[in-house]
C-alpha positions as CSV (number, residue, x, y, z in Angstrom):
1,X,0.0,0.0,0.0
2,X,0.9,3.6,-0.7
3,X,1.1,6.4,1.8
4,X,-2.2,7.6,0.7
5,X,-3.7,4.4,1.6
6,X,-2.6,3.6,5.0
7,X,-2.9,6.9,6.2
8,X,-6.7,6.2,5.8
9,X,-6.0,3.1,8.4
10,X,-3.5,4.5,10.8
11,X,-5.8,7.7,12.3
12,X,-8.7,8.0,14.6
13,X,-8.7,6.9,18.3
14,X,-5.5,4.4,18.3
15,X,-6.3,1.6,20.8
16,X,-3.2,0.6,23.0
17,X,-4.7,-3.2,24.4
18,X,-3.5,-5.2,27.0
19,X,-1.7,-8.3,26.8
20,X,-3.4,-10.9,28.8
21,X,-1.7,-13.0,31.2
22,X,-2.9,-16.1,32.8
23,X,-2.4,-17.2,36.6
24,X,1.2,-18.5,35.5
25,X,2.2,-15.1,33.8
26,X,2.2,-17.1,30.2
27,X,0.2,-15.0,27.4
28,X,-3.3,-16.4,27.4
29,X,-4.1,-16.1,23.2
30,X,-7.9,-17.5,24.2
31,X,-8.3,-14.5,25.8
32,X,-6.8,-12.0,23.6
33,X,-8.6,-13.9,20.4
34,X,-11.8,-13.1,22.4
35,X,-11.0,-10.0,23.0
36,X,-10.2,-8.7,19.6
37,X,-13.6,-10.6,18.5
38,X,-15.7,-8.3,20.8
39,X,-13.6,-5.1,20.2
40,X,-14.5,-5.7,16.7
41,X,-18.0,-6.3,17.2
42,X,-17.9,-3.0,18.9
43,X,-16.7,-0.9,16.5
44,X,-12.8,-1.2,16.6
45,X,-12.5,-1.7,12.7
46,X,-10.5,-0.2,10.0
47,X,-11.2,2.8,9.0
48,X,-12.4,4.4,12.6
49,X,-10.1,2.9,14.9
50,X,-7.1,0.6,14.8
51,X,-5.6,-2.1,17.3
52,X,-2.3,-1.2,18.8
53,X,-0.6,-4.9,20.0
54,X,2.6,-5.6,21.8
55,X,3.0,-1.7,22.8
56,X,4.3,-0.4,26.4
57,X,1.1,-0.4,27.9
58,X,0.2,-3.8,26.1
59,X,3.3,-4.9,28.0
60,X,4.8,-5.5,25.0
61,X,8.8,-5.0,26.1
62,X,8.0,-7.9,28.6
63,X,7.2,-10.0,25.6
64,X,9.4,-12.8,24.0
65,X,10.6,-12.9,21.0
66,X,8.5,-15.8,20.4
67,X,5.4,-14.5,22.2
68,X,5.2,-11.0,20.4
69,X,4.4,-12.5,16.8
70,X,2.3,-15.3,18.1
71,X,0.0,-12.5,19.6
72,X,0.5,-10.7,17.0
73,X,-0.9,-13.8,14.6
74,X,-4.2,-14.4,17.3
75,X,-5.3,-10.5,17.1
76,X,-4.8,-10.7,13.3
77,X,-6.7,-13.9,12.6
78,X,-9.5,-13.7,15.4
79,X,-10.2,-9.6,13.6
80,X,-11.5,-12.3,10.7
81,X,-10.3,-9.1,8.6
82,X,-12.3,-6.5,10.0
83,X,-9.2,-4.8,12.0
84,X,-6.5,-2.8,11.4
85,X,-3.9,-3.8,13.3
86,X,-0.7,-2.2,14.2
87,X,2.5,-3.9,16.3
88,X,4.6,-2.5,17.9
89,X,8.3,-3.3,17.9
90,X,10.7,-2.6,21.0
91,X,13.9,-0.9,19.7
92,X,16.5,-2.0,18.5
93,X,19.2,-1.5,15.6
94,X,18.2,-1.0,12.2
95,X,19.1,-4.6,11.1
96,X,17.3,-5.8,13.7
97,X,14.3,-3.7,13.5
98,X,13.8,-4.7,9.9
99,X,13.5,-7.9,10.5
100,X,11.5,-7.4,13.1
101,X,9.2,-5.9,10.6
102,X,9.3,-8.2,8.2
103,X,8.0,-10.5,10.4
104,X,4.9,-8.1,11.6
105,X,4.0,-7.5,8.0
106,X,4.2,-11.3,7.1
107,X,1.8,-12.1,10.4
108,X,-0.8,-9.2,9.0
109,X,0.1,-6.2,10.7
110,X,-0.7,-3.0,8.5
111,X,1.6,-1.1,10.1
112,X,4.3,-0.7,12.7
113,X,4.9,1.9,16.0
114,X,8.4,2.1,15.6
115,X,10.4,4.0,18.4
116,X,12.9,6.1,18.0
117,X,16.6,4.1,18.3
118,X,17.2,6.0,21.5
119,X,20.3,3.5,22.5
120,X,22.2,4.8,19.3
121,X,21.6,8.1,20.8
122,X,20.4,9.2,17.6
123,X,21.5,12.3,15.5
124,X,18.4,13.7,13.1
125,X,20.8,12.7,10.1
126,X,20.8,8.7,12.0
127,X,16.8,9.3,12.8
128,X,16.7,9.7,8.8
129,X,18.1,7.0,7.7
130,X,16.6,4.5,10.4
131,X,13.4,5.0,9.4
132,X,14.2,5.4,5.4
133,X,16.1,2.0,5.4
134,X,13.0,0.1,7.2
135,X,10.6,2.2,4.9
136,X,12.2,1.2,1.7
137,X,12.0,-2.6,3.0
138,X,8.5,-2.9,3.9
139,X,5.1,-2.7,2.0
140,X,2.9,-1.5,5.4
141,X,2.4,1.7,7.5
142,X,5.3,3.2,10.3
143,X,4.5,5.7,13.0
144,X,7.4,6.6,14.1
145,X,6.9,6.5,18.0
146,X,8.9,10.2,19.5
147,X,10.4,8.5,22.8
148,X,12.8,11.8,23.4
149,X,11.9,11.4,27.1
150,X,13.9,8.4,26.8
151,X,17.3,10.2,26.2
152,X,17.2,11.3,22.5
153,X,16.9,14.5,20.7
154,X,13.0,14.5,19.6
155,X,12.9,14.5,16.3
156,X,12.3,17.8,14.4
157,X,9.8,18.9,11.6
158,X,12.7,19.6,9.6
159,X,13.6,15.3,9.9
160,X,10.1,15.0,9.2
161,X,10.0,16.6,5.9
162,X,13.2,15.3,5.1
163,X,11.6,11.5,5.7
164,X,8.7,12.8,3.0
165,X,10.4,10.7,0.2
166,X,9.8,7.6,2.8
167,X,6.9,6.0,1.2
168,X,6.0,4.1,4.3
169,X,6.4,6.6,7.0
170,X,2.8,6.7,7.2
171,X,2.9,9.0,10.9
172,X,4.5,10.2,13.9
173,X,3.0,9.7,17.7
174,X,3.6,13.3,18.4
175,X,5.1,14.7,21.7
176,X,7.8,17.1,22.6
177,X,9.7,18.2,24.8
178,X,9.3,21.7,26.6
179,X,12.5,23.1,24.4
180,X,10.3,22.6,21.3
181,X,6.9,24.0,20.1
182,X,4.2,21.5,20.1
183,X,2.5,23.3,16.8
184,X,5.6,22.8,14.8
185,X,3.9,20.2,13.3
186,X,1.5,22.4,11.4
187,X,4.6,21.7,8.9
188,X,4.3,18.4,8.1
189,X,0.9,17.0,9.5
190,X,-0.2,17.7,5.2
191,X,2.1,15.1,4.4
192,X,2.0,12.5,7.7
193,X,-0.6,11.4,10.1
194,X,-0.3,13.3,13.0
195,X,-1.2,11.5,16.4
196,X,-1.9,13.0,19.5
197,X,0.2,11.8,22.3
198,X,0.0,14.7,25.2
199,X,-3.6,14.8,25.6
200,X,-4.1,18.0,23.4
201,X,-6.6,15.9,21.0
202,X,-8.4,19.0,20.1
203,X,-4.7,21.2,19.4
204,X,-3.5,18.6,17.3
205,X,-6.9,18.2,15.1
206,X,-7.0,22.2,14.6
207,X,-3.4,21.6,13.5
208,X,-3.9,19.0,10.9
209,X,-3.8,16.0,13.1
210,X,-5.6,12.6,12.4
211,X,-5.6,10.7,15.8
212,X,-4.7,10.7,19.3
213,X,-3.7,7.5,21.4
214,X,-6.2,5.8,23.7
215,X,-5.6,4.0,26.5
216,X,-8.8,3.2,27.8
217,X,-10.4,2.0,23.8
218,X,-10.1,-1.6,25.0
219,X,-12.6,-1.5,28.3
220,X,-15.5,1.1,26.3
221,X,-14.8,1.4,22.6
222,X,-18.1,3.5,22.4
223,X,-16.2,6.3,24.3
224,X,-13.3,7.0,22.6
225,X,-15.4,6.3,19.4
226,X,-17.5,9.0,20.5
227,X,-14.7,11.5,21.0
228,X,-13.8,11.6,17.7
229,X,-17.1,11.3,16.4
230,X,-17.0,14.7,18.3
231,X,-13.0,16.2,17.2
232,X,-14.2,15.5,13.2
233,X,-17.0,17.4,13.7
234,X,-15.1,20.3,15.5
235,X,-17.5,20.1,18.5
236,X,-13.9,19.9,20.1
237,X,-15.2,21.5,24.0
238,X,-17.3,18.6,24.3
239,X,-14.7,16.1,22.9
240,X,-11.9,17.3,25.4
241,X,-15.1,17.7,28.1
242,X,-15.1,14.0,27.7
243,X,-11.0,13.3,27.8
244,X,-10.9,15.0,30.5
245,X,-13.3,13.5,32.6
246,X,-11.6,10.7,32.4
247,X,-7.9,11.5,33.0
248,X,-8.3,14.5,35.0
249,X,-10.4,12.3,37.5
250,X,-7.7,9.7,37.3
251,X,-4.6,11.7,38.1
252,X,-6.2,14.0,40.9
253,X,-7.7,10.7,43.0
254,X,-5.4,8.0,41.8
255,X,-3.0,8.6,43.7
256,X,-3.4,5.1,45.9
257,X,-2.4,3.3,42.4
258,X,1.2,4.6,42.8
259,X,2.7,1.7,45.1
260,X,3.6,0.1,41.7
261,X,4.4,1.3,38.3
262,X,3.9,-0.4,34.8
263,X,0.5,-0.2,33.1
264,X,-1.5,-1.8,36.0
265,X,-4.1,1.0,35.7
266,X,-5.4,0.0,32.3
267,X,-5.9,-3.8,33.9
268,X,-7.6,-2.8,37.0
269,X,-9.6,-0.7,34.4
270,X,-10.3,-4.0,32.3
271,X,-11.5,-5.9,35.4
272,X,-14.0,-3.3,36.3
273,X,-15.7,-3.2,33.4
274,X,-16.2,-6.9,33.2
275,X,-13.0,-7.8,30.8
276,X,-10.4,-9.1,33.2
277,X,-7.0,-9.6,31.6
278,X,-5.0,-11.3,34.0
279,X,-2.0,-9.7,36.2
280,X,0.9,-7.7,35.0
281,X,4.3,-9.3,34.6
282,X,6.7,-8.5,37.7
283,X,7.9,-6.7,39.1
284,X,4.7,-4.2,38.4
285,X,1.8,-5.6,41.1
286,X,-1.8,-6.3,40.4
287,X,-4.0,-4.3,41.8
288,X,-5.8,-5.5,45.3
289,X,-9.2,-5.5,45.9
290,X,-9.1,-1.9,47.9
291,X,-7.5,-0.4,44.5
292,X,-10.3,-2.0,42.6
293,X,-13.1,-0.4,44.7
294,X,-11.8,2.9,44.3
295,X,-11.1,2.5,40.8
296,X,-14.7,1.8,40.1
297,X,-15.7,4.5,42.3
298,X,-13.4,6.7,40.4
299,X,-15.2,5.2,36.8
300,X,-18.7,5.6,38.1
301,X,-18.5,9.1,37.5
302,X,-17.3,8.9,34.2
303,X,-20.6,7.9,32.4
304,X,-20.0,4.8,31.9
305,X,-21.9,1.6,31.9
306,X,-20.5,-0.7,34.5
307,X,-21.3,-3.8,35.3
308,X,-22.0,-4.8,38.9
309,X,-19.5,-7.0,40.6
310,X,-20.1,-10.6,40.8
311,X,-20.3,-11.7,44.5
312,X,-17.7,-13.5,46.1
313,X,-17.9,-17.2,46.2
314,X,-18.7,-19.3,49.2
């Protein structure tokens, strides 16, 4: 496919799921095959939303090199089609990385996350020719992933335009850091999809953007479905009314989640609504029963439909 064609599938509310995990910490496919079946039936097809596997908060650097792809292959098969599905790929060096790819696009993917190659400590020139060598060896979709909080210079709209020539460099999950202006990419967001990654959904969209990261797609695809149902219409107050609800709510009373890091949150938030996905990997901790019943306190007052709690077993 052409720029022009995965750009179409690599926009809207990009879902981030979890990787489910058994009682054994081994990858429970059942789970995730059911899983993909239902976010499907619920709107999580190409064209308005696509599936993010493998990523940070799908756990993905605590994956195997065997696991990744055969997760990979469940969420691809059990979509029956339907999906758009995106990996992600931990970094690594470019030789690597295209392989890596290879092996995504073989399995289905229709495009790739693809950090930046922070352990090279990357100069723009080196950012330029990382992605243009894995571009020019692939037929599917990147989004380059801006990971500068992780050591390396972001990259610039200058790289950007420079990568225009790189067929499949389909996007770039924007951030920045404070040194740089977060509307720097009114430059390039005509040529590349855009994606929101700092919560300014609305700011992006104004600026040309096509899609914002969600984390919370996988427990109520309705609601994020519904956000940019909202953004593309430019009703963008009552849009962000809706984001913020959610993660302002979460970050002024979720304080109590902090005794462990990782992407526990978006599990506890899974097993709320109904969807349990299993425990994170160590050494991040599940959360207890106490974190549970404040996190559904906390949801209640988002709007959402949630189911009432099964009672405990005698």
């Amino acid at each position: 496919m052409n720029r022009e064609e995965l750009k179409k599938l690599i926009g809207g509310p990009i879902g981030t799921v979890p990787t489910p995990f058994d009682a054994k910490m081994k990858v429970d496919y059942g789970v995730m095959a059911d899983l993909t079946k239902w976010w499907v039936a619920n709107g999580v097809v190409a064209g308005k939303a696509p599936i993010k596997v493998a990523a940070a908060m799908g756990e993905g650097p605590d994956l195997s090199d065997d696991e990744w792809p055969h997760l990979l292959r469940t969420v691809v098969n059990a979509s029956g089609g339907k999906a758009a599905v995106i990996c992600a790929l931990q970094t690594k060096n470019t030789l690597h990385t295209i392989e890596d790819a290879k092996k995504a696009q073989d399995l289905g993917a229709i495009g790739l996350q693809i950090d930046l190659p922070i352990f090279h400590h990357p100069t723009q020139d080196d950012l330029v020719r990382y992605y243009t060598d894995i571009s020019n060896a692939i037929d599917i979709g990147i989004m380059i992933y801006n990971t500068h909080w992780f050591g390396a210079d972001s990259i610039t709209a200058e790289t950007m335009l420079r990568l225009a020539d790189a067929e499949h460099v389909v996007g770039v999950k924007w951030s920045v850091p404070k040194t740089m202006d977060y509307d720097d990419m009114r430059e390039f967001s005509h040529i590349f999809n855009v994606i929101d990654n700092s919560g300014q959904v609305a700011r992006c969209h104004q600026n040309g953007g096509r899609g914002y990261i969600s984390s919370v797609i996988a427990a109520n695809p309705a609601f994020d479905l519904k956000i940019w149902e909202l953004i593309e219409a430019h009703r963008y107050d009552e849009g962000m009314a809706m984001i913020e609800r959610v993660y302002s709510s979460l970050a002024k009373r979720g304080k109590p989640f902090s005794r462990s890091g990782g992407y526990r949150q978006i599990k506890g938030i899974m097993a709320v609504m109904g969807l349990p996905v299993g425990p994170p990997r160590p050494p991040t901790l599940p959360m207890d029963d106490s974190e549970l019943a404040l996190l559904r306190d906390i949801m209640a007052d988002w709007g959402w439909e949630i189911p009432t709690p099964n009672p405990p077993a005698h």
